[in-house]
C-alpha positions as CSV (number, residue, x, y, z in Angstrom):
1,X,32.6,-37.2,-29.8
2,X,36.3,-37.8,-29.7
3,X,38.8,-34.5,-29.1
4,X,42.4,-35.1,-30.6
5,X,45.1,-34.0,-27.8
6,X,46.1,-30.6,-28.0
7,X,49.6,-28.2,-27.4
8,X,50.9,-25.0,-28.3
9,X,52.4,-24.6,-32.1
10,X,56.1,-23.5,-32.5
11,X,53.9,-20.0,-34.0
12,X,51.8,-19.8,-30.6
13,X,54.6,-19.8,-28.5
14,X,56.3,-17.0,-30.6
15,X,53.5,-14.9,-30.7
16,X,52.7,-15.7,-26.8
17,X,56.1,-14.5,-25.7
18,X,56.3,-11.8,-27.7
19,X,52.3,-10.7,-26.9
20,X,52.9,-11.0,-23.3
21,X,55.8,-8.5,-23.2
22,X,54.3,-6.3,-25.8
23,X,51.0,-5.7,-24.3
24,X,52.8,-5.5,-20.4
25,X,54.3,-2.6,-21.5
26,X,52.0,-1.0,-23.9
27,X,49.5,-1.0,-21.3
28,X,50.0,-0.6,-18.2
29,X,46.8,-0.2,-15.8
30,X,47.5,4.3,-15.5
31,X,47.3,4.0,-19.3
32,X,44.0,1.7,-19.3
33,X,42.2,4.8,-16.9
34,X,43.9,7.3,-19.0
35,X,42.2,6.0,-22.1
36,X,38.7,5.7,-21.1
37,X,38.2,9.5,-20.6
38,X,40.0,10.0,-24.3
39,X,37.7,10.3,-27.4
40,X,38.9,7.5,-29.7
41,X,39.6,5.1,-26.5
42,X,42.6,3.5,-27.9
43,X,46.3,4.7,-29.0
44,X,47.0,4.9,-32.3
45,X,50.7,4.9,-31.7
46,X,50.2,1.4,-29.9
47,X,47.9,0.5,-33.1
48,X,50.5,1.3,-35.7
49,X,53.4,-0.8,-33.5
50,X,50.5,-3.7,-33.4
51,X,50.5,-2.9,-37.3
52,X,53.8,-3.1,-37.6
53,X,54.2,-6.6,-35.6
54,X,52.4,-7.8,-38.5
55,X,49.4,-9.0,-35.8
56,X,46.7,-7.8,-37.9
57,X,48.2,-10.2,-41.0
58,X,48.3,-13.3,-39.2
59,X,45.3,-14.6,-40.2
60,X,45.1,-13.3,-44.2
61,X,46.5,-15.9,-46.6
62,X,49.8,-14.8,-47.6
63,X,48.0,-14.1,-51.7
64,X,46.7,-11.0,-49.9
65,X,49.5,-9.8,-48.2
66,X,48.9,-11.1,-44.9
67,X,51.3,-14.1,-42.9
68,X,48.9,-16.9,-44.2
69,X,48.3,-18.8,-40.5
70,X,45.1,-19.4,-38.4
71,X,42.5,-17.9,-36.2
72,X,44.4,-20.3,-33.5
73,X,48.0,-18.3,-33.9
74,X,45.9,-15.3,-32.7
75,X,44.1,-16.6,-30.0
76,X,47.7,-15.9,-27.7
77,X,47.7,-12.3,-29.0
78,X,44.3,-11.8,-28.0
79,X,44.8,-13.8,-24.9
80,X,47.4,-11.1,-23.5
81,X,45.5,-7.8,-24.7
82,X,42.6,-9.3,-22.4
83,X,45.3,-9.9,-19.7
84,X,46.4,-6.6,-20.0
85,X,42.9,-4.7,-20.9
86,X,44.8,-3.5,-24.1
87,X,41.9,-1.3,-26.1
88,X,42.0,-1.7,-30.0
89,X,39.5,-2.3,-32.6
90,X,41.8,-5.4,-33.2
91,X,39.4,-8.4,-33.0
92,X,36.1,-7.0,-35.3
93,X,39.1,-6.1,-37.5
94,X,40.4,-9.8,-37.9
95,X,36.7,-10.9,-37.6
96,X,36.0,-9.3,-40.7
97,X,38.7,-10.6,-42.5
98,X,37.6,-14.2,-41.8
99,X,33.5,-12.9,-43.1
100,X,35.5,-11.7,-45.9
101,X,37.2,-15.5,-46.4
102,X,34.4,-17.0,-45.9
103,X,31.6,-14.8,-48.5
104,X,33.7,-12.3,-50.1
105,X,34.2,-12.1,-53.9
106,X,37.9,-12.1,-55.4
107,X,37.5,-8.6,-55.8
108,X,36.3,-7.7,-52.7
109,X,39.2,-10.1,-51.4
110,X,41.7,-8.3,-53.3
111,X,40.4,-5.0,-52.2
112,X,40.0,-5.4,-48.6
113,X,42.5,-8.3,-47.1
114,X,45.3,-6.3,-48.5
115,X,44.0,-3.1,-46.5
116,X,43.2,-5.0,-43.3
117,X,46.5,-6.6,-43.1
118,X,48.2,-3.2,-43.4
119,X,46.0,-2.4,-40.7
120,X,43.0,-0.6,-42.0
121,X,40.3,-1.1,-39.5
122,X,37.2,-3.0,-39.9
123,X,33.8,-3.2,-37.4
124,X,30.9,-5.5,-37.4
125,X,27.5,-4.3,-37.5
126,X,25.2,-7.5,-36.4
127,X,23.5,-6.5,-33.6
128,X,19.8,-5.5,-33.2
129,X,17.6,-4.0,-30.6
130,X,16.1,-7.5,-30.6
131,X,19.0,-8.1,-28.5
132,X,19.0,-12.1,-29.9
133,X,22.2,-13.8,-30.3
134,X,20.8,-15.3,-33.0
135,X,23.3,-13.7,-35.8
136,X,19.8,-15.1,-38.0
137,X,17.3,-12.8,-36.1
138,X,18.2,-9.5,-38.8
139,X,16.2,-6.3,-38.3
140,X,17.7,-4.1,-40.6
141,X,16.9,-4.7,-44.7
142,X,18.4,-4.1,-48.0
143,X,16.0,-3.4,-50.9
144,X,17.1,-2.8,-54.5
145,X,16.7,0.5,-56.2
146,X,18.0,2.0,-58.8
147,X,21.1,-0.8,-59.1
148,X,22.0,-0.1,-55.8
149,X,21.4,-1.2,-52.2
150,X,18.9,0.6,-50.0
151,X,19.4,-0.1,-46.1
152,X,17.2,1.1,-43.2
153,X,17.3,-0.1,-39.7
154,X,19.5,0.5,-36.7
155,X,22.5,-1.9,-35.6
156,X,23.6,-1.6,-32.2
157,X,26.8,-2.5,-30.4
158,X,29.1,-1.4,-33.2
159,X,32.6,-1.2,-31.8
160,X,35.5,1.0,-32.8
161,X,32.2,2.0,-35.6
162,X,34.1,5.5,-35.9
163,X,37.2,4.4,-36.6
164,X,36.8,2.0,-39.4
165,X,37.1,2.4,-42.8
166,X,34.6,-0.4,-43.6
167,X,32.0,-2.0,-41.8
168,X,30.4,-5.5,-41.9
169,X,26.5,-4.9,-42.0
170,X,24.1,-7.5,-41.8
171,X,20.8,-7.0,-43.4
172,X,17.9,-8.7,-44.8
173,X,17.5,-8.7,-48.5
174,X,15.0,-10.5,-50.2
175,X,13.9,-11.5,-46.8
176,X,17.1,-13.5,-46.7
177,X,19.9,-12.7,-44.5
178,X,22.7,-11.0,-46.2
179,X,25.9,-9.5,-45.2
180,X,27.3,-6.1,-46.9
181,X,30.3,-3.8,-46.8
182,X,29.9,-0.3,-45.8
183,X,32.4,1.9,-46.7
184,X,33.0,4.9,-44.0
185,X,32.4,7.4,-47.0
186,X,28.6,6.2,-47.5
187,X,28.1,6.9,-43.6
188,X,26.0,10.5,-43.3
189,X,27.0,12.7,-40.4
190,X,25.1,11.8,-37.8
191,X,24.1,8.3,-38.6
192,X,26.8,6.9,-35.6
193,X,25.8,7.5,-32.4
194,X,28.0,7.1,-29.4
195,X,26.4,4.1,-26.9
196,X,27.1,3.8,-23.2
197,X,28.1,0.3,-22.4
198,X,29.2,-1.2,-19.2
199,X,32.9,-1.8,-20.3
200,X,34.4,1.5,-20.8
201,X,37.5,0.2,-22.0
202,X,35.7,-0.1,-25.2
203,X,33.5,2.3,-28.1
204,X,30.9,1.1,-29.1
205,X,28.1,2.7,-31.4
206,X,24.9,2.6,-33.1
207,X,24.1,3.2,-36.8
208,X,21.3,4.5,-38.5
209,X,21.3,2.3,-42.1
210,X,18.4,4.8,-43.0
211,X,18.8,6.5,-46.1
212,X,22.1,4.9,-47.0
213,X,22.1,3.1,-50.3
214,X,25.8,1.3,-51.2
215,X,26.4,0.1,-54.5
216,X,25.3,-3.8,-55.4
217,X,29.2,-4.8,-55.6
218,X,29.2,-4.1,-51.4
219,X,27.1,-7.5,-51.6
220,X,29.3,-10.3,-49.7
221,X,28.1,-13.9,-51.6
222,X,24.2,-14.2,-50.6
223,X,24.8,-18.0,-51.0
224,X,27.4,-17.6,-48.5
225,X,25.8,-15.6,-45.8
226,X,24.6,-18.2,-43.6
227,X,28.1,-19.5,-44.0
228,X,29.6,-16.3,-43.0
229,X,27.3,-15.6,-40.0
230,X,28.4,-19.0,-38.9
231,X,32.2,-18.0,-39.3
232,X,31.9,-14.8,-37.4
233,X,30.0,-16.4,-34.6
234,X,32.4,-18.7,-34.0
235,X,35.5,-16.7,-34.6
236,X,34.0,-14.3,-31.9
237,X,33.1,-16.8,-29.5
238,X,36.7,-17.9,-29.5
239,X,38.8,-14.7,-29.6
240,X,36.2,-13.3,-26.6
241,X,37.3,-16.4,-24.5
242,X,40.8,-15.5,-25.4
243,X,40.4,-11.9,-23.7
244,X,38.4,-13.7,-21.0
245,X,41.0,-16.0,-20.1
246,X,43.7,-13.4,-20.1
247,X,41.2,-11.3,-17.9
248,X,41.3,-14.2,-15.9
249,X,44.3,-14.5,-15.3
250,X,45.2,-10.6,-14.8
251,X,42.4,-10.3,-11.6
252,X,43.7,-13.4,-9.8
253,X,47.3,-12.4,-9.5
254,X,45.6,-8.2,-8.9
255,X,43.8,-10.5,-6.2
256,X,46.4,-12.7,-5.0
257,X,48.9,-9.7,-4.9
258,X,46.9,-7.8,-2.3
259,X,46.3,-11.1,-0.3
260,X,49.7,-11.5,0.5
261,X,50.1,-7.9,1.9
262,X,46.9,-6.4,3.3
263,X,47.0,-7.2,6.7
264,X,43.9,-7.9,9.3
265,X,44.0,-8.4,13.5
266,X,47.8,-8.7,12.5
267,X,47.8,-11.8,10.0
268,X,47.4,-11.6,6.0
269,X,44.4,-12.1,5.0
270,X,45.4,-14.4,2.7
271,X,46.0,-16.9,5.4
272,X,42.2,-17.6,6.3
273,X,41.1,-20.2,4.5
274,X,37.5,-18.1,3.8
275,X,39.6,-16.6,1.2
276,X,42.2,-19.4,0.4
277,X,39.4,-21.9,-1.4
278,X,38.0,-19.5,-3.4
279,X,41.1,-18.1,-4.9
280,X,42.0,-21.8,-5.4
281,X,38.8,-22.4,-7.1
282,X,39.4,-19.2,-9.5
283,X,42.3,-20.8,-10.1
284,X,41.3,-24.2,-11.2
285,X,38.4,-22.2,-13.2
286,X,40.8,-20.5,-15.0
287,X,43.3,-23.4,-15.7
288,X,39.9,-25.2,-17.2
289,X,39.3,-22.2,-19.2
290,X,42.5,-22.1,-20.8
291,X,42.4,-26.2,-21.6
292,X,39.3,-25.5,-23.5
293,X,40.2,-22.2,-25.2
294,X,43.8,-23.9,-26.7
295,X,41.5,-27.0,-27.3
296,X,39.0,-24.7,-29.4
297,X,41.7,-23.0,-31.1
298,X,43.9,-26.4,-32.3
299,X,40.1,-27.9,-33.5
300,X,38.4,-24.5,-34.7
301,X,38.2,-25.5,-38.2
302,X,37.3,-29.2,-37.8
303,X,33.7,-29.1,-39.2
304,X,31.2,-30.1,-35.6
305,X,34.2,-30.7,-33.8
306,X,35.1,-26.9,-34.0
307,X,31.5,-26.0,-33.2
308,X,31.8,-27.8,-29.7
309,X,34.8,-26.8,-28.4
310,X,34.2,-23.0,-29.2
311,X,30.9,-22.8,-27.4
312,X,33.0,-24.8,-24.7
313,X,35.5,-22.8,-24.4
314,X,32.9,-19.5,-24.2
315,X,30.9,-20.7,-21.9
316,X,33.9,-21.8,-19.4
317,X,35.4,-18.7,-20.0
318,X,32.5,-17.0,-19.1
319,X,32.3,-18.8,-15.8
320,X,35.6,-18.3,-14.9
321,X,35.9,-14.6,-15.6
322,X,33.1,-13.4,-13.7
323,X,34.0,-15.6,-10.6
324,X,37.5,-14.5,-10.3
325,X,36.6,-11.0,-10.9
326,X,33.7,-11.0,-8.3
327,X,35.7,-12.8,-6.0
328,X,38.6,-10.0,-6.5
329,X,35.7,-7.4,-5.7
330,X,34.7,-9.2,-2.4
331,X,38.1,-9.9,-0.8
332,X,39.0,-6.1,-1.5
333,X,36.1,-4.9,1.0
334,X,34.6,-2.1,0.6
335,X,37.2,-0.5,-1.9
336,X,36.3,-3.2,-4.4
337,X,33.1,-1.8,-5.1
338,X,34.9,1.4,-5.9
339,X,35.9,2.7,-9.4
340,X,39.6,2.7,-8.3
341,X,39.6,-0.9,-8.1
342,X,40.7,-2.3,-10.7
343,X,38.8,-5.5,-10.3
344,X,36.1,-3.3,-11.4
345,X,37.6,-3.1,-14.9
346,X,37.4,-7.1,-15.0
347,X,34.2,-7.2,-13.9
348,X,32.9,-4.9,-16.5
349,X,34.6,-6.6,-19.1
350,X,33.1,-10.0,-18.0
351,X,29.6,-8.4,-18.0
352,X,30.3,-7.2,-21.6
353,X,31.5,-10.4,-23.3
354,X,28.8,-12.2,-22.0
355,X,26.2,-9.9,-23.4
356,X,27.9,-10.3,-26.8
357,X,27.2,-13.6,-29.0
358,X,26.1,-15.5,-26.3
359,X,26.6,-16.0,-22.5
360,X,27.9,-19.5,-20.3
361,X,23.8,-20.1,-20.4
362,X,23.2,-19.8,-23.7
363,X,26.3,-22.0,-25.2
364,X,25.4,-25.0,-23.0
365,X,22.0,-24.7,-24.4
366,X,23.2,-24.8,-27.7
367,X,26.1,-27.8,-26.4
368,X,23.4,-29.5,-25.6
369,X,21.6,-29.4,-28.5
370,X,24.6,-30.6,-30.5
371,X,26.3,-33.5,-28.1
372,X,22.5,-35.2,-27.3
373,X,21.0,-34.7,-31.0
C-alpha cells in the first residue's frame, strides 16, 4: 500500500502556532495540580476562550455553523493540549460531532452541530464492563415501548459525563448495534457515578441506562451505526495520538531540562552516556510518532488508506509515550516515583490512552490483519 507524501496545511500551521501559545499559557503545570483536586476538573473560563477561538467549530461544515475543515486541522490543537496536559471535555465533544456526520438525521444535524460548535458539550458512552475495544461488543440494550426507547445496562469510562448536555450511548436494539442521543435532562439523579481512573487529569463516569427511556427521534440512523462506530474509533485513535505526541514531547524536554542541571560526583548527569541513548531514543520515538500522526491526519479520510495510518500512528504513539515518560521517571531517581514529579502526570496519561480504544498491541494486531489480508 502506497502513502502519498505528507506536510502541514496553511490551516495546521495557524492553528499550531496559535494552539501552542494558547495552551502554554492557559495551563501551566501549578494549574494542572490545581485542577485535579477541583470538582469539574477543568476551567470553564479556559473552555469559553477555547469557545471563542472557534476550536470547537473547526470540524462542523460551515451549514451548521461551524468553520467547515477536517479532523486533520484539529489534530495540532489537540497535539498542544496533550503537550500542555490541558483538561477539557474537548475531544468526545468533537468526537460526537463526527458520529453525528456520519449517522445523524438532518434534524438531529440541525439541532445538535449548531450547539456543539457554540460549544455545548458532548460525551461518549461506548464502553462496557466487558472492557473489549471492540466498539461492536455492546452490553447495554434499547427495547421499544410505548413509542419510545427503553435502555438498561451500565457504560463505563464516560468522560466529562456530568458536564454534557448530550451523550452518545451505544446500545443494542433489535440485537443490532445502535447508537442514541441522550439528552442530560433524561439522566435520573444518581444514574452518573464518579470512576477513579489512573489519569487524574481527567472525569470520567459510569452511567446506569436502567430505567431511562428517550424518545425514538434520539435514534442516530441504525443503517449507519456500524458506519458511525467506525468513525468514532478512528477519530479517537487519531486525536489520542495527538495528545500522546504532545505528551511526548512535553516529558522529554521536563527530562532533558533536569539533565542539564542536576548534578552527580560533580558532572551533569546528562553527560553519561547511560542516560544520553535513551533520551536519544525517546527522541527518535517521538519524531516517528509525529511522522505517522501528520501522516494519519493528511490520509484520515481515504477509505483503507485512512484505516492504516490511524492504527499506525496509535500504536507508535503509544510506544513512544510510555517510553519517554518512564524513562523521565528513571533518570529522576527516586523523586520520579513521587506524585510531585511531574513525569508522573505523563505516565498516567500514557496508561490511560492505551486502555482506551485500543493499545500499541492491539493496533498492530489489527495492522496486521489489514496489510497481509
Amino acid at each position: 500500500m502506497e502513502f502519498a507524501g505528507i506536510g502541514y496545511s496553511e490551516e495546521q500551521i495557524q492553528l499550531l502556532d496559535i494552539a501552542s501559545e494558547f495552551c502554554r499559557e492557559k495551563s501551566p503545570i501549578a494549574k494542572v495540580r490545581a485542577l485535579l483536586e477541583s470538582e469539574s476538573g477543568f476551567d470553564a473560563t479556559v473552555w469559553q476562550e477555547i469557545v471563542e477561538l472557534g476550536w470547537t467549530a473547526i470540524a462542523v461544515p460551515e451549514s451548521h455553523g461551524g468553520v467547515g475543515l477536517s479532523l486533520a486541522e484539529v489534530v495540532p490543537v489537540v497535539e498542544q493540549m496533550g503537550r500542555n496536559l490541558l483538561a477539557s471535555p474537548f475531544v468526545p465533544s468533537i468526537i460526537a460531532q463526527q458520529a453525528l456526520l456520519v449517522a445523524g438525521s438532518t434534524e438531529q444535524q440541525a439541532e445538535w452541530l449548531p450547539r456543539l460548535a457554540a460549544g455545548e458539550v458532548a460525551a461518549l458512552a461506548l464502553g462496557e464492563s466487558n472492557g473489549d475495544w471492540d466498539l461492536g461488543n455492546i452490553a447495554a440494550s434499547a427495547t421499544r415501548a410505548d413509542g419510545a426507547l427503553k435502555l438498561s445496562g451500565t457504560k463505563h469510562f464516560v468522560l466529562w459525563a456530568d458536564s454534557a448536555e448530550v451523550i452518545v450511548v451505544s446500545a443494542l436494539l433489535d440485537g443490532k448495534p445502535a447508537l442514541l442521543l441522550l439528552d442530560k435532562s433524561v439522566i435520573p439523579a444518581g444514574a452518573l457515578r464518579r470512576e477513579i481512573i489512573v489519569d487524574e487529569t481527567k472525569r470520567s463516569f459510569a452511567l446506569n441506562l436502567d430505567g431511562i427511556s428517550v424518545p425514538e427521534t434520539a435514534l442516530l440512523d441504525p443503517a449507519k451505526a456500524g458506519a458511525a462506530l467506525a468513525q468514532i474509533e478512528l477519530a479517537a485513535n487519531l486525536l489520542q495520538a495527538a495528545e500522546m505526541c504532545g505528551g511526548s514531547q512535553a516529558v522529554i524536554d521536563y527530562t532533558l531540562d533536569y539533565l542539564r542541571t542536576r548534578k552527580q560526583f560533580g558532572k551533569l548527569i546528562g553527560e553519561y552516556q547511560a542516560l544520553k541513548h535513551p533520551m536519544v531514543d525517546a527522541y527518535v520515538g517521538y519524531e516517528k510518532a509525529r511522522t505517522h500522526l501528520y501522516s494519519a491526519a493528511h490520509s484520515f479520510s481515504d477509505q483503507g488508506r485512512g484505516e492504516v495510518a490511524v492504527r499506525m500512528a496509535k500504536a507508535a504513539a503509544d510506544g513512544a509515550y510510555s517510553y519517554a515518560a518512564d524513562r523521565a521517571i528513571q533518570f529522576h531517581g527516586g523523586f520520579g516515583f513521587t506524585h510531585d514529579c511531574d513525569a508522573g502526570l505523563h505516565r498516567r496519561a500514557a496508561i490511560f490512552h492505551a486502555s482506551q480504544y485500543g493499545d500499541a498491541a492491539w493496533h498492530r494486531k489489527k495492522l496486521a490483519d489489514l496489510l497481509l489480508a
